[in-house]
Phi, psi and omega in degrees: 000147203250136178292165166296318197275031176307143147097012191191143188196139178272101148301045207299157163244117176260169202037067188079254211201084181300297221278007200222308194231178202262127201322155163032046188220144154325306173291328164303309191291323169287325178292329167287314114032269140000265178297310196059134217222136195282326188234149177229103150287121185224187212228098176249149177229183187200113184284188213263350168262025184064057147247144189284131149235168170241103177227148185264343195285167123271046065290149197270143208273127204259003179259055157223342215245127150235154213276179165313325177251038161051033174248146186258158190308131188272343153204149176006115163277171152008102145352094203292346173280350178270343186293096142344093175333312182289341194257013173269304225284341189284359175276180177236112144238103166228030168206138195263135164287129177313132234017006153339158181275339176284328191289317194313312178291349174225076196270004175238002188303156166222129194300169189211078174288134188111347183284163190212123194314118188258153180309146166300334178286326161280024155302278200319316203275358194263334186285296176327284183309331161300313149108044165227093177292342183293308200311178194227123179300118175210073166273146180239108201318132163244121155204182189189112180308334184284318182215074191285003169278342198295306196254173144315129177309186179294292199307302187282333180317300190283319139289267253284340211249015186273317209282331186286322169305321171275349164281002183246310182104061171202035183281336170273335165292357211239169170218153189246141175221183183164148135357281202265072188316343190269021149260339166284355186277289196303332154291308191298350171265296180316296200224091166288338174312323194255149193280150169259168186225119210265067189287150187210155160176157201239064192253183149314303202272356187188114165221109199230038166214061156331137137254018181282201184265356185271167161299148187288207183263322182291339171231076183011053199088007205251187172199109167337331203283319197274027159223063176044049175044018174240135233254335187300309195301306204291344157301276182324343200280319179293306243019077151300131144280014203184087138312121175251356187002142162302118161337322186270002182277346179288151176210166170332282189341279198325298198294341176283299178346309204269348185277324162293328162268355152116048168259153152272161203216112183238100199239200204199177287266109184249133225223002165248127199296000194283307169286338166301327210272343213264296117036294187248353139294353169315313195099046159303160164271276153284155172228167141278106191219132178296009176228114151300335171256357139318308205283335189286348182278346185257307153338288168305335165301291195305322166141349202289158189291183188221137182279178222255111168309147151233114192278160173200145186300139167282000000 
């Protein structure tokens, strides 16, 4: 059987190229970049003066982060919403902490000591300078209704980073996804130019599609159960344009489903080929992967075209 997406894949680098360069950083995004990547998947925040960054955390994270006196943090640092940007610029993350259980989990990253949590503007403009108009943006607003002291609310959360896509002129490169649907309802009032992307998963370690009896917190209200327990209906409903689902929760059916109401099907984050190879007999439209060079030889295998590297200094 011929996948639906024969000849085409959404390439994501998620946070940049997680599994190769130190997360969300200038040097990830240049190595996917690199590599070539149809999309650069990210992380966004909002400092305590309004600037868009790209972190995944709200708080600085202590196996990512070393302060100004170059030790790394002894437990959850600063908030990033209490911060200045010049006094955020003053951390280091270009190294995962050594023997952590995080670094354990990323054995090829290779460090860039001295990097520093960068602007959504020093993205664009580093994309700009790669001299690659094609690629594509796929931020992701981190808030969270369970801890709504952590962040900007959803409303200032959503103008700053709608105002920030349009001061760069990249509101057509770009797509805003998330969790927490009540920031994609406020890009779809605010800025319809930009698609929105409905991320779900029904795990442990994250479940933001509830079946209890109240709605969840997460989907601006809606509740799966009034769209035939189908999660594809409760995206469109939302107007999503992009359905994301964790991968291993997908199944033929669901993605012809969501593809038949007129989604893209997009998943997270899959980093083995195995599942890549499985991913993409799906027919999925996109994947999200912390390796971009695993997916693109398999990717290619498939017939599908492969976007163009364009390398660039970070």
């Amino acid at each position: 059987m011929i996948p639906a997406n024969a000849g085409a894949l959404d390439i994501q680098g998620h946070r940049g190229a997680r599994g190769l360069r130190p997360e969300n950083t200038l040097p990830a995004f240049a190595h996917a970049l690199s590599l070539g990547v149809t999309t650069l998947e990210l992380d966004a925040g909002i400092t305590r003066d309004g600037v868009v960054v790209v972190s995944h955390d709200p708080a600085l994270n202590p196996d990512l982060t070393r302060g100004p006196d170059g030790r790394w943090l002894e437990r959850t640092g600063p908030a990033i919403r209490s911060l200045a940007f010049d006094a955020l610029a003053g951390y280091d993350v270009g190294r995962i902490r050594p023997g952590s259980a995080y670094a354990k989990r990323f054995p090829e990253q290779r460090a860039v000591d001295g990097t520093r949590i960068p602007r959504l503007a020093d993205l664009f403009a580093m994309a700009r300078r790669a001299g690659n108009t094609a690629v594509r943006f796929n931020i992701e607003t981190k808030l969270s209704p369970l801890a709504p002291d952590q962040t900007a609310n959803p409303e200032e959360f959503s103008l700053a980073l709608i105002r920030a896509v349009r001061e760069a002129e990249m509101a057509s490169r770009t797509a805003i996804q998330s969790f927490d649907w009540r920031t994609l309802a406020i890009v779809q009032r605010e800025a319809p130019e930009i698609p929105t992307v409905c991320l779900t998963a029904r795990q442990d370690f994250m479940d933001n599609v509830q079946s209890a009896a109240r709605a969840s917190p997460w989907n601006a209200g809606l509740h799966v159960r009034d769209f035939r327990n189908s999660i594809p209906r409760m995206v469109k409903a939302a107007g999503g344009a992009v359905w994301s689902p964790y991968y291993r929760e997908i199944t033929a059916q669901s993605v012809k489903e969501a593809q038949a109401l007129g989604l893209k099907v997009i998943v997270w984050t899959v980093n083995e080929p195995g599942d890549m190879r499985r991913m993409i007999a799906l027919g999925v439209d996109g994947i999200i992967s912390d390796y971009p060079d695993r997916l693109r030889p398999l990717a290619g295998e498939a017939g599908i075209a492969l976007p163009a590297p364009t390398p660039v200094q970070p």
